[in-house]
C-alpha positions, 0 to 999 in steps of 0.5 A: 178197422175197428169194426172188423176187429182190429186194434190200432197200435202206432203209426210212423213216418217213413219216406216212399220211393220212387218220389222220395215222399214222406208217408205216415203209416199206422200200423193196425193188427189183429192177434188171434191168439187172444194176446192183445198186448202183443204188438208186432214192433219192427216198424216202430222199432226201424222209424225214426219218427214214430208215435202214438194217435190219441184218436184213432 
């Protein structure tokens, strides 16, 4: 991801249906606009666990 120009922004923790499993997502963006403190945040905002990786 980081080679194609991506920045790592969180990852979270939410269970999948249609097998109730647990999942960890991370969350990744590219902001073309040049604004790289934006983050789009409605997944960290909706988890209830919810997390910064050290190294990603």
């Amino acid at each position: 991801m980081k080679k194609i120009g991506m920045t790592y922004c969180y990852s979270y923790r939410e269970r999948r249906q249609p097998k109730d499993i647990r999942v960890i997502f991370r969350m990744w963006q590219v902001n073309l606009d040049g604004r790289d403190e934006r983050i789009f945040r409605k997944y960290w905002d909706n988890a209830s666990v919810r997390f910064v990786e050290q190294d990603v």
